[in-house]
C-alpha positions as CSV (number, residue, x, y, z in Angstrom):
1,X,10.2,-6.3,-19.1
2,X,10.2,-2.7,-20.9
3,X,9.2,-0.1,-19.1
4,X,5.6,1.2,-19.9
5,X,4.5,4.4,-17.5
6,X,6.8,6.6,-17.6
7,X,6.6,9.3,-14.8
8,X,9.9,11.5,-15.8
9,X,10.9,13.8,-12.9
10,X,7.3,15.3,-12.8
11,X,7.2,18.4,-10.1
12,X,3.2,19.9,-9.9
13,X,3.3,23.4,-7.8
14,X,-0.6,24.7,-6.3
15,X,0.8,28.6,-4.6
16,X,3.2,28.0,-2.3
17,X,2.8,24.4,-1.6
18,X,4.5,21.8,-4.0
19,X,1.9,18.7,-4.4
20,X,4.6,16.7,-6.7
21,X,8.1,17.1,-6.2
22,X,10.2,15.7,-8.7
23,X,8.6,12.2,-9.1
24,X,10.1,9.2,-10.7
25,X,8.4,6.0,-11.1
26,X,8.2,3.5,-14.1
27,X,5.5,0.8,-14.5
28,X,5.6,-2.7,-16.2
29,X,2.8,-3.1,-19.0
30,X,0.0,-4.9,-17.5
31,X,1.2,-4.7,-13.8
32,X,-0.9,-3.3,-10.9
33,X,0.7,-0.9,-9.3
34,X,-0.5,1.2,-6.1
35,X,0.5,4.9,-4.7
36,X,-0.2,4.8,-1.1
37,X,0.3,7.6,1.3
38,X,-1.9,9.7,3.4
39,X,-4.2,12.9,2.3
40,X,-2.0,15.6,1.1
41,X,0.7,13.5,0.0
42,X,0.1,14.2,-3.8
43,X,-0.9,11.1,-5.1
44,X,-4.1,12.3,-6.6
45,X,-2.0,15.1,-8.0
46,X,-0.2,12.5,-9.8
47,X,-3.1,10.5,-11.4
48,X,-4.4,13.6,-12.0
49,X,-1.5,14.2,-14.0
50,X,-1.3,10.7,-15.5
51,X,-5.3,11.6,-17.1
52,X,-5.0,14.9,-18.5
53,X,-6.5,16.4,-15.6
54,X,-3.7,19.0,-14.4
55,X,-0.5,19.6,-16.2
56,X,2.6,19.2,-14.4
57,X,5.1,22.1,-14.2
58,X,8.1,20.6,-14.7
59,X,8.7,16.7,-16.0
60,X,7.1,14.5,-18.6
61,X,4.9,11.6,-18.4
62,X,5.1,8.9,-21.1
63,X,2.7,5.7,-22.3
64,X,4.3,2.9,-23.9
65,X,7.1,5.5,-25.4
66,X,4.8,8.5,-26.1
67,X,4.9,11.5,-24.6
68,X,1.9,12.4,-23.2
69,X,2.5,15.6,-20.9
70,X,0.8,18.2,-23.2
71,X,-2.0,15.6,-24.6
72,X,-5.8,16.5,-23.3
73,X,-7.4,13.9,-21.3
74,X,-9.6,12.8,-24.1
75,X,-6.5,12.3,-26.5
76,X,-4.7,9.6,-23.9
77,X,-5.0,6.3,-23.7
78,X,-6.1,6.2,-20.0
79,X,-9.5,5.6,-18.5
80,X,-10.6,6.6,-14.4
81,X,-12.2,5.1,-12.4
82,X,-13.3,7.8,-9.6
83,X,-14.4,7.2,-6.6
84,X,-18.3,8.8,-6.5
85,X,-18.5,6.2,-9.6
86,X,-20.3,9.5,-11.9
87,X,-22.3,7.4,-13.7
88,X,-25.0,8.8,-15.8
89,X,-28.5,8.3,-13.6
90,X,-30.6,8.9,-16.4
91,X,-28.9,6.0,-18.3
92,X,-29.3,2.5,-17.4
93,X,-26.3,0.1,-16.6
94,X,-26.3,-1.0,-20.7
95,X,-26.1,2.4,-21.8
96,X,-23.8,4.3,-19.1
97,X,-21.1,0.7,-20.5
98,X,-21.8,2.1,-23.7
99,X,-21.6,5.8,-23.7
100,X,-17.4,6.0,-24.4
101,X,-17.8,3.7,-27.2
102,X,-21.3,5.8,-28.5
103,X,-19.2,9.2,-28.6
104,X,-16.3,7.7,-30.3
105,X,-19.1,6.9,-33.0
106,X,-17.9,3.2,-32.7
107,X,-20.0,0.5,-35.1
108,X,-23.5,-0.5,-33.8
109,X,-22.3,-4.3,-33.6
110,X,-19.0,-3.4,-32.0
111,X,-21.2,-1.5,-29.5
112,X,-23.3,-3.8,-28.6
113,X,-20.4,-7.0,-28.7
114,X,-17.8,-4.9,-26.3
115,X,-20.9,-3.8,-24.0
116,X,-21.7,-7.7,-23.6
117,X,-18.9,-8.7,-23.3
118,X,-17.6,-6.3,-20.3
119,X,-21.2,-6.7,-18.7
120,X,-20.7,-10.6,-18.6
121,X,-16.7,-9.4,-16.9
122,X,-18.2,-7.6,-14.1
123,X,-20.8,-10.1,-13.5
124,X,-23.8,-7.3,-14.0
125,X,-25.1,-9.0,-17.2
126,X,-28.7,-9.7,-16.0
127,X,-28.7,-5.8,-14.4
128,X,-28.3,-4.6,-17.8
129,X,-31.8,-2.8,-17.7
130,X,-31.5,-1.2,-14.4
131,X,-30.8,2.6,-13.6
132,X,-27.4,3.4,-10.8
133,X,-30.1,4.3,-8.3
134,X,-31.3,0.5,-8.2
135,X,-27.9,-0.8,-7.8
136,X,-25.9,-1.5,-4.7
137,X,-22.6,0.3,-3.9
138,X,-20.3,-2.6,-5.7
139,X,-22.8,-2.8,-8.3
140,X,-22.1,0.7,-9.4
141,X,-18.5,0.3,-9.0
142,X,-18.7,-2.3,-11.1
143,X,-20.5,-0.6,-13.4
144,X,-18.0,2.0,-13.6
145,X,-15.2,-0.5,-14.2
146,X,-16.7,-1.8,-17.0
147,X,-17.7,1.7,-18.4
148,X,-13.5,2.6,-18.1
149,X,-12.7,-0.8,-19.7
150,X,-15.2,-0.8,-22.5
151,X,-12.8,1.6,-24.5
152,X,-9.9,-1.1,-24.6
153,X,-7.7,2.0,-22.6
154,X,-3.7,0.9,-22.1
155,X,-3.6,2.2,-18.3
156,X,-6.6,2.4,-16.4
157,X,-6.6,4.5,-13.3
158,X,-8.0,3.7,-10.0
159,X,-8.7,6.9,-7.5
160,X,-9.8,5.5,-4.4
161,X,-12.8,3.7,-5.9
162,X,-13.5,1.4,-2.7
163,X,-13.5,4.3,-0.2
164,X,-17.4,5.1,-0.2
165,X,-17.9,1.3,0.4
166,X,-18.2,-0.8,4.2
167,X,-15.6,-3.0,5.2
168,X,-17.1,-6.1,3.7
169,X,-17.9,-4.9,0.4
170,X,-14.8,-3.3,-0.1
171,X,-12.6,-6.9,0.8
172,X,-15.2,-8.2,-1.5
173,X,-14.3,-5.9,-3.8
174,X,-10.7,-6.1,-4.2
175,X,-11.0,-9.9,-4.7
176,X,-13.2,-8.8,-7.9
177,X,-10.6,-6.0,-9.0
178,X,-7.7,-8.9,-8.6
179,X,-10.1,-11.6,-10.6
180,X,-10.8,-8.5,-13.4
181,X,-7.2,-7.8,-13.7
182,X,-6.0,-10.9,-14.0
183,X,-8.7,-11.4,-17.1
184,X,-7.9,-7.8,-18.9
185,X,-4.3,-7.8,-18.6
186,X,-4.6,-3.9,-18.5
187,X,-2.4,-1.6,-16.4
188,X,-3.9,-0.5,-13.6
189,X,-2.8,2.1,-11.4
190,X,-4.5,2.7,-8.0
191,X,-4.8,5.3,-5.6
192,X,-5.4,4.9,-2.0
193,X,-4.4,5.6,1.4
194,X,-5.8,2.3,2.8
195,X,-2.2,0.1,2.8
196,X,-4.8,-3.0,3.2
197,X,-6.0,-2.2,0.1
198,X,-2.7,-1.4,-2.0
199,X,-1.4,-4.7,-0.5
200,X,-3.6,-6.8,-1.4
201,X,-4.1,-5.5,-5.4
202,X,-0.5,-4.7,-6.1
203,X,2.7,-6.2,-7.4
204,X,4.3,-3.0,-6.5
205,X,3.7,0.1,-4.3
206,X,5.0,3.8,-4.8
207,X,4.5,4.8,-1.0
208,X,4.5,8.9,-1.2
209,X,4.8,11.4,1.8
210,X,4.9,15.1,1.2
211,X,5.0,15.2,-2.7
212,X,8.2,12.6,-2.5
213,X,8.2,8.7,-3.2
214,X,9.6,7.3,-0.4
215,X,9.9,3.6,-1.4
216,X,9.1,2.2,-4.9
217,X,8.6,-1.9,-3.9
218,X,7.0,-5.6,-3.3
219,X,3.9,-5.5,-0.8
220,X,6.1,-8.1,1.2
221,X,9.7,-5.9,0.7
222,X,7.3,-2.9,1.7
223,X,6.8,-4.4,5.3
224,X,9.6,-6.6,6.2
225,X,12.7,-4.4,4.8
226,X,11.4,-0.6,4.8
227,X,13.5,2.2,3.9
228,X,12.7,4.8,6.4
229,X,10.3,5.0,9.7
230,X,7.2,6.9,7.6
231,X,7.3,3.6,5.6
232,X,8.0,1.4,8.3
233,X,4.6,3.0,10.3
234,X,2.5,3.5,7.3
235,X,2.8,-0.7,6.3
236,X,1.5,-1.8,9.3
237,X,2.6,-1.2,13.6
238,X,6.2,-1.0,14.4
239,X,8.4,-0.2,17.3
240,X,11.3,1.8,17.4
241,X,14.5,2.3,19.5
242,X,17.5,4.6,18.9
243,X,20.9,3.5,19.8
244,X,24.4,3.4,19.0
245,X,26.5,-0.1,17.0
246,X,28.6,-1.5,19.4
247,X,29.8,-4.5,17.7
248,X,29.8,-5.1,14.3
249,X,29.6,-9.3,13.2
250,X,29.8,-11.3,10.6
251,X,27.2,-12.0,7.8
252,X,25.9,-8.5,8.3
253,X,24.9,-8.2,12.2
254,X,25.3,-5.6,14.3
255,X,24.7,-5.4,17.9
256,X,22.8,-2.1,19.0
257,X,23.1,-0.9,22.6
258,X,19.9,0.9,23.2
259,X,19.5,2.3,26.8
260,X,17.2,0.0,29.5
261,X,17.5,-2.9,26.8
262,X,20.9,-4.0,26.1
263,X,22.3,-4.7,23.2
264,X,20.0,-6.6,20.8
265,X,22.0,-8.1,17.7
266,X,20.3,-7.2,14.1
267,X,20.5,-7.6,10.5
268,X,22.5,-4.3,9.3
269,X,20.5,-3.8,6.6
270,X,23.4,-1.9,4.8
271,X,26.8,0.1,5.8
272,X,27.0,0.2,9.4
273,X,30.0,1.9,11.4
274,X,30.7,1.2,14.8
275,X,29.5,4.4,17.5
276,X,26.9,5.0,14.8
277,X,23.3,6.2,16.0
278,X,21.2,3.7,14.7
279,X,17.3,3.0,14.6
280,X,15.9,-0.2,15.0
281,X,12.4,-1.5,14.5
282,X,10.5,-4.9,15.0
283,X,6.8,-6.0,14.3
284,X,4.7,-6.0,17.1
285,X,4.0,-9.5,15.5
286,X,7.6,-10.2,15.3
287,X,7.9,-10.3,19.3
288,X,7.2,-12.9,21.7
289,X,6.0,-13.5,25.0
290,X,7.0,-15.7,27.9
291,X,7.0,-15.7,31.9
292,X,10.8,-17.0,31.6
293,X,13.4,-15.8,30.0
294,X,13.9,-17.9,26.6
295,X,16.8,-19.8,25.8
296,X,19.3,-18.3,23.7
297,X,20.6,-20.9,21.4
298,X,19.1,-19.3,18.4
299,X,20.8,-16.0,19.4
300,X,17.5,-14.4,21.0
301,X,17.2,-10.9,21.5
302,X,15.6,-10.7,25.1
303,X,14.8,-8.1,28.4
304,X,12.3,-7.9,30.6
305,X,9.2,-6.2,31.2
306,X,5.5,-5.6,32.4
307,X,2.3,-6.1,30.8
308,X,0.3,-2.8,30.8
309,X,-2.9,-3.1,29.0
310,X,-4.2,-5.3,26.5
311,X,-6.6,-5.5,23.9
312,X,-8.5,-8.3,22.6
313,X,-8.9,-8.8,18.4
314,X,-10.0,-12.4,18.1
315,X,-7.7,-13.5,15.7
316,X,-4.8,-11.6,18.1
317,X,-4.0,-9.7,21.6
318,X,-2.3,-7.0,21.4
319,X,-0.6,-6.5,24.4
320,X,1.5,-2.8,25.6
321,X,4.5,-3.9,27.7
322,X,6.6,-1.2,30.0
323,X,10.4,-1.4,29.7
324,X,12.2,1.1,31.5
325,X,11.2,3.8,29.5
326,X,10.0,2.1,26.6
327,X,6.4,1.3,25.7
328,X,6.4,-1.7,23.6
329,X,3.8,-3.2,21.6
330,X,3.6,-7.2,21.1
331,X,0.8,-8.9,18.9
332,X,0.3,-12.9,19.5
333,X,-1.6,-15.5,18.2
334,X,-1.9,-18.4,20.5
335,X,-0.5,-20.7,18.1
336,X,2.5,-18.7,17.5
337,X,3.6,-18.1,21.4
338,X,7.2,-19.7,21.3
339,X,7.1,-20.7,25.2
340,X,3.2,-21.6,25.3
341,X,-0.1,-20.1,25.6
342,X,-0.1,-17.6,27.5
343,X,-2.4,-14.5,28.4
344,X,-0.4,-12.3,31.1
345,X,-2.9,-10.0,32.6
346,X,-2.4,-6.3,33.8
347,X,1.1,-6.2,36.2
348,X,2.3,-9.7,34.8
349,X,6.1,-9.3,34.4
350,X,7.1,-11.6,31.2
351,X,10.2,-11.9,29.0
352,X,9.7,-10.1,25.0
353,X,12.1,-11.7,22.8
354,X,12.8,-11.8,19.0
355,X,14.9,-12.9,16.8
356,X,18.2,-10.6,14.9
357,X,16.8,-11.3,11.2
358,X,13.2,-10.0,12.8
359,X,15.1,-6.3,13.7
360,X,15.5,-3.7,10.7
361,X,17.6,-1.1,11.0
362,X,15.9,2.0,9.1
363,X,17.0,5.2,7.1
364,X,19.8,6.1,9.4
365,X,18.6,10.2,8.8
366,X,15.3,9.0,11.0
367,X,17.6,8.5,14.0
368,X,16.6,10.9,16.7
């Protein structure tokens, strides 16, 4: 599939501090596709960019082969959604819907068909009298959604548009973003530094740190193979231990002998010499718990410890285990203990174990 957002080595300077620095990223037409990262990481720089909002310095931006760097906002086929909603409160739900296709002196009957027709999308058709102030939070979102969408726009731009909601009505909402792209077809690309969120909406994920992409990929490739340890900690919990490759195997293992643990064996995850300083990280979800030491017929990484603290989720326990010097973190669900249900309470001494295609060996630069 042809590329279709274009980002082209785009750099964006504010003073001394470079927001953007030389960003590359293509998107698929009609694919959802998420930049995650934390505040100050420039992703809003960039969809700022993408709208007409601030011109990069360096770098061009294209949309389905145009070139769209020097266009102004109102001359791009883009739409945003923002995340205070700015909907008109003086207009009611029909009219705010309207209001793109009323200044683009659009036909009264292809007006009123588009407005109808997005209303009955979002599921707000019967609120089509009613002013923002007498809507709830998703409501308005909604409202906004279909206001950005009215105007047929190629990409449609997403800046944190679920952050001024509560928990509920945000998980709510995503299921309705999903169910409205899926219907529209229209590229959407959405900001947020909730990795929940971007995993649940996108196909792919642009995870930024300090003005740099750090990993362009899959939700799933995102969390089970990342690139580096920002990526590996900012999809989901992880621990990490340094060490040095003992003994390299065959099919791509490698044993790592890590001080006070031994030498677990792992997937490489690449070119691996022997003596090299290594880090290596495994899910806390990844790790299980038993009062004897497990059986290593399946190659089981295993060592000792002693329960902590633990804390209670209901779906899980997350439990902090001391190893020598290492502080590890296991999450369990009863159903998935590998030697039975067990609880160990504060001072229990149990076995950790996991398996070598569970350990990833990240971006050997992270090593300390």
């Amino acid at each position: 599939m042809d590329d279709f957002l274009v980002i082209d080595h785009v750099t964006k300077t504010f003073g001394a501090q470079r927001a953007v620095d030389d960003v590359s990223l293509a998107v698929s037409p009609g694919e959802a596709f998420s930049l995650l990262g934390p505040s100050g990481c420039g992703k809003t720089t960039l969809l700022r960019m993408i709208a007409g909002f601030e011109r990069p310095d360096r770098g061009r931006i294209l949309v389905a082969g145009q070139d769209i760097t020097e266009l102004p906002p109102e001359q791009r086929p883009v739409n945003t959604v923002f995340q205070n909603y700015a909907l008109f409160p003086h207009l009611n739900v029909w009219e705010n819907v309207a209001f793109g296709l009323r200044m683009g002196r659009r036909p009264r009957e292809e007006i009123r068909s588009g407005v109808d027709r997005m209303l009955e999308l979002v599921r707000l058709a019967e609120h089509a009298r009613k002013r923002p102030a007498q809507l709830s939070g998703g409501q308005r979102q909604r409202v906004a959604i279909a206001r950005a969408l009215v105007n047929r726009p190629q990409v449609l731009l997403l800046d944190e548009p679920l952050a001024a909601l509560d928990l509920k009505l945000r998980q709510h909402m995503l299921m309705e973003l999903n169910t409205i792209h899926e219907q529209v077809g229209t590229t959407f690309i959405y900001v947020t530094h909730d990795q929940g969120e971007a995993m649940s909406l996108s196909n792919r994920i642009a995870v930024m740190n300090a003005g740099k992409v750090e990993q362009i990929d899959s939700p799933e490739h995102l969390y089970e193979t990342p690139r580096s340890s920002f990526v590996a900690t900012f999809i989901g919990d992880a621990n990490f231990f340094t060490g040095k490759a003992v003994e390299m195997q065959h099919e791509g293992y490698v044993r790592v002998m890590i001080e006070g643990l031994g030498s677990p064996l792992v997937l490489s995850n690449g070119v691996v010499s022997s003596n090299q300083m290594l880090r290596l990280m495994v899910r806390p979800e990844k790790i299980s718990l038993t009062l004897k030491r497990p059986l290593s017929g399946e190659r089981v990484n295993a060592f000792p410890g002693v329960v902590e603290d633990s804390s209670y989720f209901g779906s899980h326990t997350r439990y902090r285990i001391r190893a020598g010097e290492h502080l590890i973190t296991a999450q369990l669900q009863r159903s998935r203990f590998s030697g039975g249900e067990i609880s160990p309470a504060h001072g229990t001494s149990v076995w950790m174990s996991f398996h070598p295609d569970e350990g990833r060996i990240v971006r050997l630069e992270d090593a300390a």
